[in-house]
N, C-alpha and C positions, 0 to 999 in steps of 0.2 A: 537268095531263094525265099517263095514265101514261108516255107517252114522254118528258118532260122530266124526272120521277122520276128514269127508268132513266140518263138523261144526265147528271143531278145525281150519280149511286150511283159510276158509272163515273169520272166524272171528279173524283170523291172519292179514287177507290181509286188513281187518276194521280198524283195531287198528292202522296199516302200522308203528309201531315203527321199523327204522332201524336196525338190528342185527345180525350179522356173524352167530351165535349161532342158533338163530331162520329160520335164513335161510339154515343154515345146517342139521337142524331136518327136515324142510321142504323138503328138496333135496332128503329125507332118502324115504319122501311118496312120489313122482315123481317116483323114483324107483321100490317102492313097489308097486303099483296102489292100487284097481285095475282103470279105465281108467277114473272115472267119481272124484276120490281123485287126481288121478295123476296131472288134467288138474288145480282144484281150488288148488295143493299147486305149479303148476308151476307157476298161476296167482299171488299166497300169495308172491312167489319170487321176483316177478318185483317188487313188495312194499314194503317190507323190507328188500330186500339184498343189503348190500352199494355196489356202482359200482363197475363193473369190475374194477383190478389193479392185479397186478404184485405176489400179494400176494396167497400162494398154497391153503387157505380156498376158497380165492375168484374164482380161476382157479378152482377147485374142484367142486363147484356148477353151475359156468357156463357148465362144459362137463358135469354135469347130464342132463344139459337144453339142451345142444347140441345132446348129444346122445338120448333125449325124442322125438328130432324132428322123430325120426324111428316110433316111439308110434305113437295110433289110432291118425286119422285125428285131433280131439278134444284137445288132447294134445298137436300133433305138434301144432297146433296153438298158447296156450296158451305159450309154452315151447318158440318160439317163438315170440310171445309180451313180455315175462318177459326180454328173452336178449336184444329186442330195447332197454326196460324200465334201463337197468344196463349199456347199451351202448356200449354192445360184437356184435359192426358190422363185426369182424373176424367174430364171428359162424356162423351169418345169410350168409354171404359173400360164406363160406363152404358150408351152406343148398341150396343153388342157384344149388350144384352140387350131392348133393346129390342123390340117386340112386331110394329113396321113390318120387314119384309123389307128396304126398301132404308133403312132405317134404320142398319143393324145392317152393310149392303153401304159404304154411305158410311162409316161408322167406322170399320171394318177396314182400308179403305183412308187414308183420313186418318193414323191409328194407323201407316201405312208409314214416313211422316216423321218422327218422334218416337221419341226415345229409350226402348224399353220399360224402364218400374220392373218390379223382379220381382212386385208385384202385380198387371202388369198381364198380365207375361209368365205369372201361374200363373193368372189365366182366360181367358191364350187358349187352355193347355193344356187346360183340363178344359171347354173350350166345343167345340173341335176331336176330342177325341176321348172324348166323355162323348155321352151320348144329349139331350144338352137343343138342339142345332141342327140340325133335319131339314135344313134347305135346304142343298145341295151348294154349290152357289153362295159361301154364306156362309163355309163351311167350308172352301171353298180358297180367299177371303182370308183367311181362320184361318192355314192353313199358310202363308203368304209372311211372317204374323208370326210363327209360330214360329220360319221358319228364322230369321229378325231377329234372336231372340230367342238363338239358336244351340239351339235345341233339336232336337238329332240324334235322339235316342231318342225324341221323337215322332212326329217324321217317320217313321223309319223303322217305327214304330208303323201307320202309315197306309198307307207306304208295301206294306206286306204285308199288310193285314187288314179294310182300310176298302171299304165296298159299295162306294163311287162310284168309277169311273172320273177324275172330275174329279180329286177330291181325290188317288188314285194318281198321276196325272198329274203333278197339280202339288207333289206330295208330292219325287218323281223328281225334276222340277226343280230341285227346294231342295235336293234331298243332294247332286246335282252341281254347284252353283254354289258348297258349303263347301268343297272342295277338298283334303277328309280321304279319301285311297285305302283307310281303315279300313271306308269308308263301304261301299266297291266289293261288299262280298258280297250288300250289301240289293239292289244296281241289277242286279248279275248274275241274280238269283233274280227281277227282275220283268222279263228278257227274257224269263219265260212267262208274262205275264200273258193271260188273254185278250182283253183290247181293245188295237189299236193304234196307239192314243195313248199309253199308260200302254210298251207295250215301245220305239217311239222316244223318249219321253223316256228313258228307262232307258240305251239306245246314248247317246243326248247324252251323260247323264251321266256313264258310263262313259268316252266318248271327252274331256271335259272332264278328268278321276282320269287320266289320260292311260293308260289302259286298251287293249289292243288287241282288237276282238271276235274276233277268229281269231286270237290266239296264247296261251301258256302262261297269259299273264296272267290272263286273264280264265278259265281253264279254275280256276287257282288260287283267283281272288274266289270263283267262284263254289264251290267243295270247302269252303270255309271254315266 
């Protein structure tokens, strides 16, 4: 029964003893679904599957993981946390480009956990602010990796120039949580933004830069 599956997957991922084995039987229900087994044995994977390496067990289970990211929303996800969990920033790295929307949403986020290589950190740049990702969506987890990635001068790229509101928004966000007062003339110049989500983040992150909106300060940021 599917319900015993899922109680199998779960109380797999409990036990979390590391095992090639266990996590190959695990891979077999990713495949099989259906969608609600899929997602607790991609999850069961990230806990007992020893890390990605070189070895064809190990490659084998990470492309079930990689290839789930296609699977219902629910699965890419978890399919996705299991490869941070294993350390396959290749696959996520792939999902970024992927053709499923929440493919590409799962991996972005996943990618939050994991240390970015500079290959990964230079297609998040030219994915966030290159024309090849319409979806907004996608785009502002783009930017939570840039700022990850410490990339100011993308941000602030975005932050000034980008159609969506989203991505302005969360662009804002990011420059105020680096904690560089250098940053302050980008956040002062989008207190004119016209949406007002994109000008309270900007106050956040001003008042974060420890900025004052009604003193010299900010009269200062913003002349810059």
């Amino acid at each position: 029964l599917d319900s015993e599956r899922l109680a199998a997957a779960d109380g797999l991922a409990l036990i979390g003893v590391r095992s090639g084995a266990v996590a190959a039987a695990l891979a077999a229900a990713v495949r099989r679904g259906p969608s609600d087994v899929s997602a607790a044995a991609a999850r069961a994977i990230g806990v007992v599957a020893p890390p990605v390496d070189g070895e064809p067990e190990s490659h084998a289970i990470a492309q079930t993981l990689e290839d789930a990211l296609a699977f219902e929303p629910v699965v890419a996800v978890a399919a996705a946390q299991a490869l941070a969990a294993l350390g396959d920033e290749a696959s996520l790295r792939r999902g970024l480009t992927h053709e499923q929307v929440s493919a590409r949403i799962a991996s972005a986020a996943a990618l939050a956990s994991v240390t970015l290589s500079p290959e990964t950190a230079a297609c998040v740049a030219e994915r966030v602010t290159g024309e090849t990702e319409p979806v907004e969506q996608v785009r502002a987890a783009l930017v939570r990796l840039a700022a990850q990635a410490g990339d100011a001068a993308v941000l602030t790229q975005l932050l000034e120039g980008d159609s969506s509101s989203l991505v302005r928004t969360a662009a804002a966000d990011a420059i105020g949580s680096f904690g560089d007062s250098a940053l302050a003339p980008a956040l002062a110049a989008a207190l004119g933004d016209s949406e007002e989500r994109v000008r309270e983040a900007a106050q956040s992150g001003l008042l974060r830069l420890n900025v004052s909106l009604d003193g010299p300060a900010l009269f200062l940021a913003s002349a810059v």
